[in-house]
C-alpha positions in Angstrom: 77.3 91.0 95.8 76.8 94.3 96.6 80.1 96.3 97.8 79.4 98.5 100.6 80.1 102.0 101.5 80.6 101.4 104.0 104.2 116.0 131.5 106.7 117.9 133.9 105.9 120.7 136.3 104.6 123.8 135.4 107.7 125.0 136.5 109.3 123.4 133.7 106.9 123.8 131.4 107.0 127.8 131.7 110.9 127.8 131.2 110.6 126.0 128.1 108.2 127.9 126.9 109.9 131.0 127.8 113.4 130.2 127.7 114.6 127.1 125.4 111.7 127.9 123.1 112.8 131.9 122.6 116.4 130.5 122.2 115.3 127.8 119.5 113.1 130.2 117.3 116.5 132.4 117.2 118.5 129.2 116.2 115.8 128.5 113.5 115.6 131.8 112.4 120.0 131.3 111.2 118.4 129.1 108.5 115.8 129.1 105.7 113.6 126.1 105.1 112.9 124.3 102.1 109.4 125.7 101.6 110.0 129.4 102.9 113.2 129.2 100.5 111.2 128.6 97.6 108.4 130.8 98.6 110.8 133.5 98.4 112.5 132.9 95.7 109.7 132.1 93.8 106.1 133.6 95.2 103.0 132.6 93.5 101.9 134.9 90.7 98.5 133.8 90.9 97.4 135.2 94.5 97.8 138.9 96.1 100.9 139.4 97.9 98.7 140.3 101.2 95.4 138.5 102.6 93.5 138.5 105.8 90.2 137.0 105.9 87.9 139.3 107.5 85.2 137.8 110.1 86.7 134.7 112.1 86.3 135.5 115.6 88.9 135.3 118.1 88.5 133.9 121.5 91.5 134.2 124.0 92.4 130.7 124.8 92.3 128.9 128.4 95.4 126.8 129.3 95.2 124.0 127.1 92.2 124.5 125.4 93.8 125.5 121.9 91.7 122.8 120.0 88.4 124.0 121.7 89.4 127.5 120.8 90.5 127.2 117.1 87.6 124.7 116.2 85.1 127.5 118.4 87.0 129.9 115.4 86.6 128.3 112.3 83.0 127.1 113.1 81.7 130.5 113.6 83.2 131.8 110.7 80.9 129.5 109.1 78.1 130.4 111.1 77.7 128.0 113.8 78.5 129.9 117.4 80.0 127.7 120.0 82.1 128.6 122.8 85.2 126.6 123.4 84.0 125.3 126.8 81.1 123.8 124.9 83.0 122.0 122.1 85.4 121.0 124.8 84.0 118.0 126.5 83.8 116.7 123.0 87.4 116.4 122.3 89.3 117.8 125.3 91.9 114.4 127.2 92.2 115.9 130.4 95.1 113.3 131.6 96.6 114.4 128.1 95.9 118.2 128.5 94.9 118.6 125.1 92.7 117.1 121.9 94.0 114.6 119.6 93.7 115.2 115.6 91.2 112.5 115.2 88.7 114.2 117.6 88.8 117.7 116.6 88.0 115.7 112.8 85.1 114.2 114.4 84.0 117.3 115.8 83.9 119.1 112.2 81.7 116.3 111.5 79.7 116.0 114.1 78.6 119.9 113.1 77.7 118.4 109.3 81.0 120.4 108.3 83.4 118.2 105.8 86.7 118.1 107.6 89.3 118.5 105.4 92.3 117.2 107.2 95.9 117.0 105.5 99.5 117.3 104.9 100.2 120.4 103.7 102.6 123.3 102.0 103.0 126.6 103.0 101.5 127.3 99.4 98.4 125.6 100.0 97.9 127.6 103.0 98.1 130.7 101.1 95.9 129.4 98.2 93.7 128.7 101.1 93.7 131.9 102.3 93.0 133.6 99.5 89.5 131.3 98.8 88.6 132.8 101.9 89.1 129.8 104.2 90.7 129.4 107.7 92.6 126.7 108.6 93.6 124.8 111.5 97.4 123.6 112.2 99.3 121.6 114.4 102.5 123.3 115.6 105.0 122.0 118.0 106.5 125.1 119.6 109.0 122.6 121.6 111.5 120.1 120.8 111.9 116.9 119.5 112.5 115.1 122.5 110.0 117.5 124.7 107.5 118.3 122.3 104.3 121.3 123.1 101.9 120.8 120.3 99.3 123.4 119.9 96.4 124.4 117.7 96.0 127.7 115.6 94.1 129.1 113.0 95.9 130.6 110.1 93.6 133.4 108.7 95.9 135.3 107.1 99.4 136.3 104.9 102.5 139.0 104.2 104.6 138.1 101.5 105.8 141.2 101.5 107.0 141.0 105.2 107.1 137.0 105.3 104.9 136.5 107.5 101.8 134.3 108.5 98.3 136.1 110.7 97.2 133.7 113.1 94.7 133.9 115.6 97.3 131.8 118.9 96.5 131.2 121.9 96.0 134.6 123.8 97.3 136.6 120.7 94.9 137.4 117.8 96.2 138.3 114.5 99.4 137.2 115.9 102.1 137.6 113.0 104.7 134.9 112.3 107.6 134.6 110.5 107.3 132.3 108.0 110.5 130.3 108.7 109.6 129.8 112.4 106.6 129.0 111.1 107.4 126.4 108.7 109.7 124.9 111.8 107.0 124.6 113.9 104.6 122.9 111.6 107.0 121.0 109.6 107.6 119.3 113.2 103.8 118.2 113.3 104.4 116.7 109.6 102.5 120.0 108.3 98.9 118.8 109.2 96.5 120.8 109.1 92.4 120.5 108.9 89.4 122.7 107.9 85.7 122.9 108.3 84.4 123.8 104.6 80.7 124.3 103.3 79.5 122.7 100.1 79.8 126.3 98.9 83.3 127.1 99.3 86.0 126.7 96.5 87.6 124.0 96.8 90.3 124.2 93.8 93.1 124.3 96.0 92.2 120.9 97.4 93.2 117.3 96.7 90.0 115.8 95.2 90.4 112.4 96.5 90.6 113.8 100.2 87.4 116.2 99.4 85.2 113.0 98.1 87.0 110.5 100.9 86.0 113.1 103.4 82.3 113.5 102.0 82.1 109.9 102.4 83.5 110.0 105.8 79.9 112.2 106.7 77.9 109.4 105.5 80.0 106.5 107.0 78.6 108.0 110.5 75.2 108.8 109.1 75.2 112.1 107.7 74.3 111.0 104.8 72.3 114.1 103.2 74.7 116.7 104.9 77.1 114.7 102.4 75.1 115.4 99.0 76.4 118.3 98.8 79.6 118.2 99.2 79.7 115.0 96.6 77.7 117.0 94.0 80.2 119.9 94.9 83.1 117.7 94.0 81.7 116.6 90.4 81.8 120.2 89.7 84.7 120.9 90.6 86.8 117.3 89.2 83.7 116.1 86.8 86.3 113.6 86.1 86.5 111.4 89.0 85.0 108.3 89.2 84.5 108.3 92.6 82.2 111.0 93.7 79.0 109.7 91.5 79.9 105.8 92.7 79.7 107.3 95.9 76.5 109.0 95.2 75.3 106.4 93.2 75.9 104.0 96.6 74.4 106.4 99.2 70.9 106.2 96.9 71.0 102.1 96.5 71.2 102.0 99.9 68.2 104.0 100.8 66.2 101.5 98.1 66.0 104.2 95.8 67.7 102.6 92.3 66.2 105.0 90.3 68.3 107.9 91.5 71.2 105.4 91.8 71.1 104.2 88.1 70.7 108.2 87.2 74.6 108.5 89.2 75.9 105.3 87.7 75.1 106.2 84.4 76.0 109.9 84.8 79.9 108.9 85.6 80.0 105.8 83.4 82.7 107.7 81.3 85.0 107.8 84.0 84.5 104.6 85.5 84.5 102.1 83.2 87.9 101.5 83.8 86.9 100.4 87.8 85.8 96.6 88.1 84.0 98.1 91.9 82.1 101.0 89.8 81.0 97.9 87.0 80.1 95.6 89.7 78.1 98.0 91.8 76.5 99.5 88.6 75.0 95.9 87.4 74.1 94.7 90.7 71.6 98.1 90.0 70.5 97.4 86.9 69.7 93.4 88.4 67.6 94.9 91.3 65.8 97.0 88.7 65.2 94.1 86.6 67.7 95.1 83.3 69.4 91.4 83.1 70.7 91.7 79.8 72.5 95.0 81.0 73.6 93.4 83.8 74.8 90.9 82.0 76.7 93.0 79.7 78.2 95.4 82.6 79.8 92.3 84.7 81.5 91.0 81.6 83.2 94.0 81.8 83.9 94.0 84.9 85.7 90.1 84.8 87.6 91.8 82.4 89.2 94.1 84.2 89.2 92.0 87.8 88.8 88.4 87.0 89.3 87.2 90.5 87.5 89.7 92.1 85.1 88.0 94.8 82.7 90.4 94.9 82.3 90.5 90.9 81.9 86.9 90.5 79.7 86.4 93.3 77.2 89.3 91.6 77.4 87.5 88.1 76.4 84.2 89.9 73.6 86.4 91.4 72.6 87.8 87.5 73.1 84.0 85.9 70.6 82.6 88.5 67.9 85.1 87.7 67.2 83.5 85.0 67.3 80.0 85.9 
């Protein structure tokens, strides 16, 4: 068996933003957090101690439209222009006066962008800066108990001065603190997310995130916009299993097992280890008529996952082609 890819017043609102929030950023300012502390005290040697990406475009955000605005940002860096009232009615909640994280994902997607969403560090935002890629955060300006979440592209870094460029709301090339910074997002678990091309570096990235988020584009059927970013990956961590099983899939799937068997056998090394790469890999080889190799790769695979459904189930499927 083949395993499958498969509110208050505005009232309110203003003196928060004005008042409380200008008193808390000068509360949060008495103290050093843990990942400004040991940006200082220990600064990456292997990144300048200044960047600002040149090129993302700034659009003065309407009230509530910071997703809209940010994702409007980042996808014309990467040459796609849309405005934020044209990306809005894709993500915007009206009776929640804002966009949720899993629609502005979805909207990377929909654009054949991967979305690389995560929890960060304030170092991988600077390694990310550096490779010449915005990025999208989630801050809450407010507090715990009256939270204002809000959207903003980091583009940009002082060391030097501590400080973080954003393009914010009304503000572009806004700079921040870096401890009011790291307040902010640490209070929206440091998420963050980015729209990436197959071309951009992607060596300050989690590899399992890239290929989950490659396979993510085919699950809604993007499938070739996802090639790329799957052949990107092997480049990048030749080692992992994952990204040619996931190839390897996408091609069995569209009936082509030649090009399937070429991705199976291409990351064999690294997944011999994985009962699902085995089973998938000799169901292949039984569609294209190799029984004895079949027969050879599901032993392997009971070895590893005896109980395994799905690898008993194809070994039934092998034995009975030859009955």
């Amino acid at each position: 068996m083949l395993i499958l890819s498969s509110n208050l017043s505005k009232i309110i609102n203003k003196a928060i933003k004005v008042g409380i929030i200008a008193s808390l950023f000068l509360l949060i300012g008495c103290s050093t957090p843990p990942q400004t502390l040991k940006l200082t005290q220990q600064p990456p040697t292997n990144i300048p101690l200044t960047a600002n990406i040149k090129g993302v475009p700034f659009y003065s955000q309407q009230a509530y439209y910071c997703g809209p605005t940010t994702l409007a940002e980042i996808f014309e860096y990467n040459g796609v222009k849309l405005s934020p009232e044209s990306i809005a009615p894709q993500i915007f909640i009206p009776n929640r006066k804002g966009s949720l994280q899993l629609e502005m994902v979805a909207a990377i997607r929909h654009q054949e962008f991967l979305a690389y969403a995560s929890h960060g560090s304030l170092e991988q935002l600077l390694q990310l800066v550096h490779q010449k890629i915005p990025v999208v955060v989630l801050q809450n300006l407010g507090l715990s108990w009256y939270p204002l979440w809000h959207y903003a592209v980091v583009k940009g870094y002082d060391l030097e001065t501590q400080e973080f460029i954003l393009h914010s709301a009304d503000i572009e090339n806004r700079r921040v603190g870096m401890k009011v910074f790291e307040r902010t997002w640490q209070r929206a678990k440091y998420w963050y997310v980015t729209a990436l091309k197959p071309t951009q570096s992607i060596s300050a990235l989690n590899d399992f995130t890239y290929i989950s988020a490659s396979q993510d584009l085919i699950s809604i059927g993007k499938g070739p916009a996802a090639i790329p970013y799957l052949q990107q990956a092997i480049k990048a961590w030749p080692e992992n299993w994952l990204s040619y099983f996931l190839l390897a899939n996408y091609y069995f799937e569209k009936n082509n097992i030649t090009k399937a068997l070429d991705w199976f056998e291409q990351g064999l090394t690294y997944g011999d280890n994985q009962s699902d790469y085995l089973n998938n890999y000799a169901y292949a080889l039984l569609k294209n008529g190799d029984i004895n190799q079949a027969k050879h790769w599901i032993e392997q695979a009971l070895k590893i996952s005896p109980n395994d459904v799905n690898v008993i189930a194809t070994q039934a499927e092998i034995l009975a082609s030859q009955l």
